[in-house]
N, C-alpha and C positions, 0 to 999 in steps of 0.2 A: 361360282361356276355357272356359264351358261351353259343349259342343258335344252336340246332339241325334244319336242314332243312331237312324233308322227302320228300323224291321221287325220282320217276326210270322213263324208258322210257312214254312218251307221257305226260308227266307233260306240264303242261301250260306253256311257256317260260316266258309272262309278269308277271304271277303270284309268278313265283319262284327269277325270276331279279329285279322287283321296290320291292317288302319286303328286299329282302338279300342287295339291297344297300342301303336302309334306316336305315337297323341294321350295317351296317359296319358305315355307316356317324354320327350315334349314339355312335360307340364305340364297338360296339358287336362283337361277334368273330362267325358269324356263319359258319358251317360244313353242308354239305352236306353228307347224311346219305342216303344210299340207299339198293335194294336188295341184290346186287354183288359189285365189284371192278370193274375200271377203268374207264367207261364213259356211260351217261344216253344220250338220245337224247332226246331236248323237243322238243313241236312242238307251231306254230303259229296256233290254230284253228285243223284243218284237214292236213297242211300243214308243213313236217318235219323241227325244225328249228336247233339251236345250241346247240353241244355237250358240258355236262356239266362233271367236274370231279368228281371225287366220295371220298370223304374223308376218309368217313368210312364205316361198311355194318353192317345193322341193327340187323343181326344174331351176332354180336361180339359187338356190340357198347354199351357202360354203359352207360341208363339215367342217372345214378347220376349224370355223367359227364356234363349233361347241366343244364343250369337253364329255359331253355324254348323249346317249340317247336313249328314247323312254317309247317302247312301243303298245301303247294299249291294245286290249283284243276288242271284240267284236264281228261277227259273220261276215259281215259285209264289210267291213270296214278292212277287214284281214285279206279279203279276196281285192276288193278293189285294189287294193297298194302293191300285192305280189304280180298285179299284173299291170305295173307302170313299173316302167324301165328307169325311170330318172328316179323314184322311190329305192325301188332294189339296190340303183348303184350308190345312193344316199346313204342307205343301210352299210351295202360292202366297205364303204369309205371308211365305217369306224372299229370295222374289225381288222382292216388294214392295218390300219395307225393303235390298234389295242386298247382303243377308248372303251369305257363300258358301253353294254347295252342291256337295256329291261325289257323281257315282253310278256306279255299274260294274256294267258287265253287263248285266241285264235290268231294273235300275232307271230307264231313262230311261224306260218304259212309263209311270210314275208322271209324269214331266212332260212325257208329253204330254197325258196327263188333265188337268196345270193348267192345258196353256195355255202352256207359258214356252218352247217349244223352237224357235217360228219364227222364223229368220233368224240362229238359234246355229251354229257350227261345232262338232261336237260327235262321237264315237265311241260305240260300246257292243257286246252282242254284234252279229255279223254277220247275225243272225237280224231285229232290231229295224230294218237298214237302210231296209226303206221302210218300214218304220211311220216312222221318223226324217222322211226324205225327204217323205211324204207329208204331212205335219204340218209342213212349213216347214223343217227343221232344213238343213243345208250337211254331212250323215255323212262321213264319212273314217276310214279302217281305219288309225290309228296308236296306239301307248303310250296315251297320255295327251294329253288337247288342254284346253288352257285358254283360256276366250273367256268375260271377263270375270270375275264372281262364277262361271260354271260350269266346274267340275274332273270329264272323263267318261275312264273306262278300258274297254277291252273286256271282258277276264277275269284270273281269277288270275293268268295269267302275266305280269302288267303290275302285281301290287300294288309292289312296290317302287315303281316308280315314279308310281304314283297316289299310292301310302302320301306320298313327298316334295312329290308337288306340293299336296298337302293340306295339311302341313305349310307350304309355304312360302306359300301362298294365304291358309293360315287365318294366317297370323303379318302378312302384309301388311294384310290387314283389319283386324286389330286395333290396329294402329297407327295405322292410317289412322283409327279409328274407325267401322269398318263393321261388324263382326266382330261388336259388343254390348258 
């Protein structure tokens, strides 16, 4: 399965590294999908870390083209994408067609800009709770919740277990033929 990874600069470094290598050790082919061309920088926290390359830019990139998508969190990285319109509608595309989506952390910002979070059971940071809330969502401070196509984690200390249910999310869609 190829699988789209969203994000630009200030993405969370571990958020974007333990998922992408969990999906390559699975078999996956994920893409880094971002604003622009050439190189994102994430960061550790507050602190700048390693530049990532950019695969594709989300103003040209075909959903059809994946069978899933992977949103990491990060402050900045969450804020910059909910407020580009060719991201959001990136995002809308694959709740349209009922592809999975994963997001952790400060990446549920992004779908409440599309629209998909009302009536979801859903986690993220604790920060985001009534933005959640506010916007429809049923938040809940646990690991990992899965409600439906949506796979949400709070923070790092949950990738293990986001990492598996992503894993077993995105393998179930594909069989199923949701996936792409």
């Amino acid at each position: 399965m190829k699988v789209a990874v969203l994000a630009t600069d200030g993405v969370e470094q571990v958020e974007l590294d333990r998922p992408w290598q969990a999906l390559e050790e699975a078999g996956a082919e994920p893409e880094l999908v971002s604003l622009r061309t050439g190189t994102i920088t994430a960061y550790d926290h507050i602190e700048k870390g390693d530049k990532k390359q950019v695969d594709a830019v989300v103003s040209t990139a075909d959903p059809d083209g994946y069978g899933a998508l992977v949103l990491p969190g990060g402050v900045i990285n969450g804020d910059f994408l909910r407020a580009d319109s060719d991201a959001v509608a990136f995002v809308t595309s694959f709740f349209e067609t009922g592809k999975p989506v994963a997001a952790i952390c400060h990446a549920p910002w992004v779908l409440i800009e599309a629209g998909v979070v009302h009536g979801r059971r859903m986690t993220s940071w604790p920060s985001l709770a009534t933005d959640l809330r506010n916007a429809g969502a049923d938040w809940v401070d646990e690991e990992v919740v899965v409600d439906g196509n949506l796979i949400t984690s709070r923070n790092p200390d949950d990738l293990d277990a986001f990492s598996a249910a992503i894993l077993e999310e995105f393998a179930r869609a594909e069989e199923e033929g949701t996936g792409g």
